[in-house]
N, C-alpha and C positions, 0 to 999 in steps of 0.2 A: 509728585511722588517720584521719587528716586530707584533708579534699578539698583540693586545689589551685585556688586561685583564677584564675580568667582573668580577665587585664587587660589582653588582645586589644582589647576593644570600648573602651577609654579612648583609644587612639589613632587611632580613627576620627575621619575631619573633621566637621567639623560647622558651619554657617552660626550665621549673627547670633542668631537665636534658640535655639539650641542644638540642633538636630533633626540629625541624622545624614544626611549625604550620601552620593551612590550613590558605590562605589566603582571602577567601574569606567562608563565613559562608553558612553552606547549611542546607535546609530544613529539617523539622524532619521527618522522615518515615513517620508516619499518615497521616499527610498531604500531601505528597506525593501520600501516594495512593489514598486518597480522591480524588486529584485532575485527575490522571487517571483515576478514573474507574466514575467519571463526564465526563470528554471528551469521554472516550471509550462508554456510551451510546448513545451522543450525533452523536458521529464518523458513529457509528450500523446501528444509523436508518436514519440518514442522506443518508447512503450508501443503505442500500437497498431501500429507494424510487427513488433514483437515476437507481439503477439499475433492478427496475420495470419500469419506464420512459424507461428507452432505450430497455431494451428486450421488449417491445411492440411497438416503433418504428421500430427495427430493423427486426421484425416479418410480420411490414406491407411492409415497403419498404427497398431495398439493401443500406447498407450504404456508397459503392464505387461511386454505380451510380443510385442510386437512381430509380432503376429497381422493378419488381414487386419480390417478392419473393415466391416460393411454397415448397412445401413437397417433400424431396426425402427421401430415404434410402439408406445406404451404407454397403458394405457387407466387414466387418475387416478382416476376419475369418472365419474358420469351424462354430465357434457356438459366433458370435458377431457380430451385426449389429447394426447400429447410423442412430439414424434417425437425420436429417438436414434440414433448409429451405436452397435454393439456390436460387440466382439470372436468370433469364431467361435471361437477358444480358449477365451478368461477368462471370456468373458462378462460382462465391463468394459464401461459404459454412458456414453456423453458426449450428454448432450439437445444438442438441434441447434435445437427451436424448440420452440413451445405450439400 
């Protein structure tokens, strides 16, 4: 059995000195970044009211089973403790700070 030859790449352009050119044109850097650091705003605060929404759902009620949640602490260490809401059912644990 014979391999097949690809003669794809003979029809690629190519400049003055024979070097292969992009085949498709791309964006100029400026633009580029314009156009990130528009989504990256957009992305920021999209995300953090999202995740004001759920940290305050998930403060009232457990996200597994939808239990009450309250205040624990937990002791890491000699000199570190996390505070946590936990579920009164699951006993599902969400740290809240250090």
């Amino acid at each position: 059995m014979g391999r097949r030859k690809h003669t794809a790449w003979k029809k690629l352009k190519r400049d003055k000195k024979g070097r292969w050119l992009p085949s498709t044109e791309k964006p100029k850097k400026e633009e580029k970044k314009k156009l990130k650091h528009s989504k990256k705003e957009l992305a920021t605060e999209d995300v953090e009211q999202v995740l004001e929404q759920v940290g305050k759902k998930f403060q009232e009620s457990c996200p597994r089973c939808a239990g009450e949640m309250e205040n624990h602490w937990i002791r890491c260490g000699p000199n570190k403790v996390v505070e946590v809401r936990k579920c009164q059912i699951c006993n599902f644990w969400l740290p809240i700070s250090e």
